[in-house]
C-alpha positions as CSV (number, residue, x, y, z in Angstrom):
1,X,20.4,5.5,-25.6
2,X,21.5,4.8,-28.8
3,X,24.0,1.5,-29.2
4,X,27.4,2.1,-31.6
5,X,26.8,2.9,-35.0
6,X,28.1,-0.3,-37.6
7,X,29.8,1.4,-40.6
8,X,28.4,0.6,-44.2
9,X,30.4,-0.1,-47.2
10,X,32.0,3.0,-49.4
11,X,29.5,4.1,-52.1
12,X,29.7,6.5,-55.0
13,X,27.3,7.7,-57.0
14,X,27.6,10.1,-60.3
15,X,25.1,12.9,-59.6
16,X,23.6,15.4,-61.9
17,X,24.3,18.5,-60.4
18,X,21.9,20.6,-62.6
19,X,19.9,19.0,-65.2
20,X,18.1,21.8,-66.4
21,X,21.0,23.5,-67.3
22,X,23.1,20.9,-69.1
23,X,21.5,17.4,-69.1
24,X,25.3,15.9,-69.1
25,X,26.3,17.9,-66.5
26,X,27.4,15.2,-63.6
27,X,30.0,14.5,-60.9
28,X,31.0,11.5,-59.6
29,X,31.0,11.7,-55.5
30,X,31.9,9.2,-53.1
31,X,29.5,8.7,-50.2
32,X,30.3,6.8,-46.8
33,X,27.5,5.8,-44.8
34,X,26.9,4.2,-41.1
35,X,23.8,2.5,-39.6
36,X,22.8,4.0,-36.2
37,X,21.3,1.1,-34.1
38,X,18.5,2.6,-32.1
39,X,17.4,1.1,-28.8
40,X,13.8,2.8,-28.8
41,X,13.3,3.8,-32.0
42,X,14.1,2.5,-36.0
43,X,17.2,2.3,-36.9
44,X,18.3,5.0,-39.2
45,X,21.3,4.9,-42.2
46,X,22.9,7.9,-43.0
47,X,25.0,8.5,-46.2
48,X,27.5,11.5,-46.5
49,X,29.9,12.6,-49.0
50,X,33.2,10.5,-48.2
51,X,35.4,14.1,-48.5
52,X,33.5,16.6,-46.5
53,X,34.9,18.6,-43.8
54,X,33.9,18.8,-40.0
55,X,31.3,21.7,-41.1
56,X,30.1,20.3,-44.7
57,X,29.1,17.2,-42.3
58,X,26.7,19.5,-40.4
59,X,24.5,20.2,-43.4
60,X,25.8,17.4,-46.3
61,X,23.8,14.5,-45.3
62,X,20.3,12.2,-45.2
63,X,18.8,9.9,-43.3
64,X,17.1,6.7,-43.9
65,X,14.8,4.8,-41.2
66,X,15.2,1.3,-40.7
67,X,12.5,0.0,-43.1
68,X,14.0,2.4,-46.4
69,X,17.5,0.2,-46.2
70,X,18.8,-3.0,-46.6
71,X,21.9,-5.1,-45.7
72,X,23.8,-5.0,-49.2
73,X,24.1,-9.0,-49.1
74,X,20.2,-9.7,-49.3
75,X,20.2,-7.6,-52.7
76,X,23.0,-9.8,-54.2
């Protein structure tokens, strides 16, 4: 059983949406994330565009396990 979920500060990022095409080609999205505290297993982060709908959310997202993340204070 998973315990709640602690959110994670607001994040954007510009993004190249197709390089090979046109290397200045980018769009600036802003991503959301929350930190899923696991009882029995890693804890996992996962970042989604801020904007997406109910269904984008479905299919619009990654994952991070525990050990790929950090709190944002120890990188300061």
């Amino acid at each position: 059983m998973a315990n709640p979920t602690v959110a994670c500060p607001p994040m954007s990022s510009d993004i190249d949406t197709d390089s090979r095409s046109s290397p200045t080609a980018s769009s600036s999205i802003a991503l959301e994330c929350v930190v899923i505290e696991n009882d029995d297993a890693p804890n996992e982060c996962a970042v989604y565009p801020r904007d997406a709908d109910r269904d984008e959310l479905m299919t619009t997202w990654i994952t991070a396990h525990d050990d790929a993340f950090v709190e944002l204070e120890s990188m300061r």
